[in-house]
ZAFIKOL-95560 format. One record per residue (C-alpha): residue in one letter; x negated, z negated, y negated. Coordinates in steps of 0.05 Angstrom, whole numbers, m for minus. Each point is the difference from the previous one (the first is absolute). Layout:
<sites>
 resn   east     up  north
    A      X      Z      Y
...
</sites>
This chain:
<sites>
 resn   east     up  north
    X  m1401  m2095  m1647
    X    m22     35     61
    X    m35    m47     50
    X    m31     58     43
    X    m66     13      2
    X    m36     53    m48
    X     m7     72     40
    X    m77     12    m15
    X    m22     66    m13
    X    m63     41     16
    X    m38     43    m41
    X      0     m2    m71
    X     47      5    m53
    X    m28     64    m16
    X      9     33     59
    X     64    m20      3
    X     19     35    m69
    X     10    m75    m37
    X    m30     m8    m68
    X     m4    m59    m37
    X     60     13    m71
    X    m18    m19    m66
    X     19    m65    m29
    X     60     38    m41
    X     31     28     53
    X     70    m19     14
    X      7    m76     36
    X     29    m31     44
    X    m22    m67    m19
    X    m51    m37    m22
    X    m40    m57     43
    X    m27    m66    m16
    X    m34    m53     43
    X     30    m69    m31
    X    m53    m46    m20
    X    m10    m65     44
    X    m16    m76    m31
    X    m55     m6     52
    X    m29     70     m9
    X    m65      6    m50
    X     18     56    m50
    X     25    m52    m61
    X    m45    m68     13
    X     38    m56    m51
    X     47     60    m27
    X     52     24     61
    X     60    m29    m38
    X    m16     40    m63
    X    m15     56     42
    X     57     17     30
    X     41     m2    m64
    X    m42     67     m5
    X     13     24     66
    X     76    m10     m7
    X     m9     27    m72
    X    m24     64     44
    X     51     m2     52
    X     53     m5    m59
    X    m36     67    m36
    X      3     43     59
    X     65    m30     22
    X     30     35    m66
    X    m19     72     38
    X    m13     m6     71
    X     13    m44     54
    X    m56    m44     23
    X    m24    m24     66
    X    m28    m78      6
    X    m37    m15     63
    X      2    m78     16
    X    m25    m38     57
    X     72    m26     20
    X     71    m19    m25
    X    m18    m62    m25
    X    m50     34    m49
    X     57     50     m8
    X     45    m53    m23
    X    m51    m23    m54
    X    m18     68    m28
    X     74     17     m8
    X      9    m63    m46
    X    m65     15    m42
    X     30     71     m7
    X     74    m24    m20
    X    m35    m42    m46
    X    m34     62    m31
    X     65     30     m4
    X    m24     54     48
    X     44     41     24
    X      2    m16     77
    X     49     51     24
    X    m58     47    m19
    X    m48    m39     47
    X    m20     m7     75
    X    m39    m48     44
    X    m38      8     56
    X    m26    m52     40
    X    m66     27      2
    X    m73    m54    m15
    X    m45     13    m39
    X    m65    m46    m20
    X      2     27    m78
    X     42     38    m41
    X    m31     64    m17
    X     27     58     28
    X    m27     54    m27
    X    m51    m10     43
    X     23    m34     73
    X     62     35     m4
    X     24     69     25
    X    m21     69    m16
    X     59     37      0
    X    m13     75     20
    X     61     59     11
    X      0     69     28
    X     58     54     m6
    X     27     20     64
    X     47     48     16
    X     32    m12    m66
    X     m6    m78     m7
    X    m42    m45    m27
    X    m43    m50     49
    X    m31    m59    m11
    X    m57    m32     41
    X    m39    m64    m19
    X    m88      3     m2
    X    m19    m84     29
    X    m72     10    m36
    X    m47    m58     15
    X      7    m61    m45
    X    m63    m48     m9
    X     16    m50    m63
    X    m34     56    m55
    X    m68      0     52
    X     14    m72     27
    X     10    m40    m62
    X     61    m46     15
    X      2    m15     67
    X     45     m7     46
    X     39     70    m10
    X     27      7     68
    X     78      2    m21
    X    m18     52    m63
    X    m40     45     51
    X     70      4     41
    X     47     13    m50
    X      4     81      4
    X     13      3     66
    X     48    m54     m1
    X     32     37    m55
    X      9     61     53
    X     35    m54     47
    X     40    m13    m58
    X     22     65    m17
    X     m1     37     72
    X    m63     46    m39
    X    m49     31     42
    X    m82    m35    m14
    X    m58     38     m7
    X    m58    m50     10
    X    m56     14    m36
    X    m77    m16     21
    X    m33    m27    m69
    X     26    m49    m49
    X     30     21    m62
    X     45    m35    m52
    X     53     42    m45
    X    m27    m28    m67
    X    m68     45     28
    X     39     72    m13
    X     50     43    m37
    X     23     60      7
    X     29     61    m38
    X     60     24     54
    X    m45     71      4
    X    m58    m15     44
    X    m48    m50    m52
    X    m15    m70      9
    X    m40    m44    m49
    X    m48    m51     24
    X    m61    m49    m25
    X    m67      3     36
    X     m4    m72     m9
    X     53    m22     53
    X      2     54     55
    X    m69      8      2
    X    m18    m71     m5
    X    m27    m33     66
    X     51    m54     14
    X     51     49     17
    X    m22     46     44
    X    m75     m3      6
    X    m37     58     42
    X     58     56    m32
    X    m26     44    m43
    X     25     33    m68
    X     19     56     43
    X     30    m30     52
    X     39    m55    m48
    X     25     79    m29
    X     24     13     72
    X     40    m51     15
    X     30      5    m78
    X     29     75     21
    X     20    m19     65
    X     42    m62     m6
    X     22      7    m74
    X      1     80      8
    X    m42     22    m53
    X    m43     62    m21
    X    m40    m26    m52
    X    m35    m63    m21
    X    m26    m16    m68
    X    m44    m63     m3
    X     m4    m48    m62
    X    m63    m62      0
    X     14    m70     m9
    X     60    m49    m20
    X     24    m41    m62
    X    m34    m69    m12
    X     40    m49     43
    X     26     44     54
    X    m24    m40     68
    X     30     70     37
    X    m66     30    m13
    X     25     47    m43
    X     64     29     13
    X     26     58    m29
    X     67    m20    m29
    X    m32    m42    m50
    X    m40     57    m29
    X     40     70      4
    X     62     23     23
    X     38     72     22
    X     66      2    m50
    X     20     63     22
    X    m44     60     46
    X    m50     16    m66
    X     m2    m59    m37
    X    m37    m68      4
    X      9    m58    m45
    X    m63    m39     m6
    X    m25    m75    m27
    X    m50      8    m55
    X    m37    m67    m35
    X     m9      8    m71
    X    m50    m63    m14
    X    m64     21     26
    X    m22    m71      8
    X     51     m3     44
    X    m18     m4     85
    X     51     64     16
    X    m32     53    m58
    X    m57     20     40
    X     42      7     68
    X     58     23    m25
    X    m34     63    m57
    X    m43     24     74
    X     75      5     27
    X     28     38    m54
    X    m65     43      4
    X     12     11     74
    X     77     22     m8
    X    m19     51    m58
    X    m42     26     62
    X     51     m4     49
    X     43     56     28
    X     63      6     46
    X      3     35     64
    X     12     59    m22
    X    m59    m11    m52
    X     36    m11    m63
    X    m22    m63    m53
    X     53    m51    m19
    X     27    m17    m58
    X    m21    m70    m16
    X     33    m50    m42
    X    m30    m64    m13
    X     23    m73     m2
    X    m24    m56    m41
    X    m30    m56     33
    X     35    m75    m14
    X    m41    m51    m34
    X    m30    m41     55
    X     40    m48     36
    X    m38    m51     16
    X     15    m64     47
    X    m42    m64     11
    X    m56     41    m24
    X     18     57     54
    X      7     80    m25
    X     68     21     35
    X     11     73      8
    X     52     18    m53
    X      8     69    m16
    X     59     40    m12
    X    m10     58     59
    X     29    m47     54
    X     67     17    m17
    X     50     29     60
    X     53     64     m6
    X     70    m21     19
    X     52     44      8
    X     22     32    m74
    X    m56    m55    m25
    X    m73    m31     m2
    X    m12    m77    m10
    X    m63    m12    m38
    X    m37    m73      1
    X     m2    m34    m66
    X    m51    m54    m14
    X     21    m29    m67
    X    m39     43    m42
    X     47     26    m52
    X    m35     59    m30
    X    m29     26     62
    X     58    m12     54
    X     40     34    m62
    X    m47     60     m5
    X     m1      8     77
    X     77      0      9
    X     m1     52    m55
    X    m46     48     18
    X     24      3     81
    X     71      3    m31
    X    m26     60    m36
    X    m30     34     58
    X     67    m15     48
    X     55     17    m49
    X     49      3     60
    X    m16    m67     23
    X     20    m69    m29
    X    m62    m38     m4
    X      6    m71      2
    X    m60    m58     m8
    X      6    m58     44
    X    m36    m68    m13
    X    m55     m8     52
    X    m50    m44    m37
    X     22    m54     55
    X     m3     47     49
    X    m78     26    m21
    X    m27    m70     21
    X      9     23     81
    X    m41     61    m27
    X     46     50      4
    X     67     29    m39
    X     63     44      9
    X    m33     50     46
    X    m49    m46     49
    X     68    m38     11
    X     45     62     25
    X     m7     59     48
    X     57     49     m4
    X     45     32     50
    X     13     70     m4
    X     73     29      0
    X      5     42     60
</sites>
């Protein structure tokens, strides 16, 4: 690991020519933030926890290499054993002594962005503002560090962004569109005084994107305020795989038929519609009388693969796997336990941010 300091860049990504790749481009590895004992995401429930977050390591360990940050070799020494335990394989995995206050990645961790240039592929890091999901979970001073860290880390170039913004907020289709919910970027804990316009401005400098297309609120359960990759998800440039609630007694009908409603209206930047395939909803999963966030659109592409949470619900987790198995022929798609994991409300995707190849 590199112990200089991150070279901080001017400008924007943008300008620069970086763009933000699609989730299925090819990786590098895959990053995760290991839990802590003392940090708050699993209150009376770490130790079953991280059974699920080695269960995920293990997963994306069968395709890709993964990258653990961990506050120091003594922490190091601990996660290797829980991971041998797994049966993980750890020749497939890296630490970096890097703290962090929780373990959710997606969001405090790095944006990776890459250019061509003269004939090779760059890559760049975005160090967005981090604020504990609009100042929820104090303290989050480690989390807000970790990109640029990461740069330290990896001798990568930092763009540091103005505004707040978590990866769990966006996704994007690798030719100029990026999803978002109304609900979290334009609620007032993140980045009050910016407008929808403005919140649009920074989205196509720092991620560099043409085109934004906005969905309205978040599942039932989801303290993020909303994020995006619980609701609706790029597969591939045209299509979009999106949760739908059958019960209409249910809390996420409502929310989630306006989303559908709103993607049938939706076009790409180059004003196409998408094809949209939808995804049943799990039956609730419900803890100490708390809704968790379960839904099947948090899963994460690996390399030749995409890992889909599973929540114990054998007809539904079974008619998820199926149908994004149907849609990805090519890839081998592969459910992975998380109903542990759901009770620091989030799954495969909150936990992971992934590294371009490049």
């Amino acid at each position: 690991m590199s112990g200089a300091r991150a070279k901080i860049l001017s400008g924007t990504p943008a300008e620069h020519g970086y763009t933000f790749p699609a989730e299925w481009a090819p990786h590098a590895a895959t990053w995760i933030s290991w839990p802590r004992p003392e940090g708050i995401s699993f209150p009376g429930f770490y130790h079953r926890s991280i059974a699920d977050v080695a269960r995920v390591v293990d997963a994306i360990s069968t395709f890709e290499p993964v990258s653990i940050n961990v506050p120091n070799a003594n922490y190091e020494r601990i996660v290797r054993a829980e991971l041998r335990a797994a049966g993980t394989r750890l020749s497939k995995v890296r630490f970096f002594h890097i703290p962090t206050n929780e373990c959710w990645t997606r969001d405090h961790g790095p944006a990776f962005v890459q250019r061509t240039r003269r004939g090779r592929l760059e890559t760049a890091i975005v160090d967005w503002g981090f604020n504990a999901w609009g100042g929820k979970y104090p303290p989050w001073d480690a989390d807000d560090a970790v990109p640029t860290r990461v740069g330290e880390a990896l001798g990568l170039p930092v763009f540091q962004a103005p505004i707040v913004m978590e990866g769990g907020a966006i996704d994007v289709n690798g030719e100029g569109t990026l999803l978002t919910t109304t609900s979290c970027l334009l609620n007032r804990n993140r980045n009050p005084g910016v407008s929808k316009a403005g919140i649009e401005e920074y989205l196509r400098a720092y991620y560099g994107q043409r085109h934004i297309v906005w969905l309205g609120e978040g599942i039932a359960g989801d303290d993020t305020d909303g994020h995006v990759d619980d609701l609706a998800r790029f597969i591939d440039a045209r299509t979009i795989v999106t949760a739908i609630e059958a019960d209409s007694a249910d809390d996420n009908f409502t929310v989630l038929r306006d989303n559908r409603k709103r993607l049938d209206r939706a076009r790409d930047a180059d004003g196409r519609p998408f094809t949209i395939v939808e995804l049943p909803m799990p039956k609730p999963v419900v803890y100490e009388g708390q809704r968790l966030p379960a839904t099947y659109v948090n899963f994460l592409f690996v390399n030749g693969g995409l890992l889909v949470p599973t929540f114990g619900d054998r007809v539904h987790d079974r008619q998820a796997l199926s149908r994004l198995q149907a849609v990805m022929p090519d890839r081998r798609v592969v459910g992975v336990d998380c109903r542990a994991l759901i009770w620091g409300l989030g799954a495969i995707h909150c936990l992971t941010q992934q590294q371009p190849r490049g």
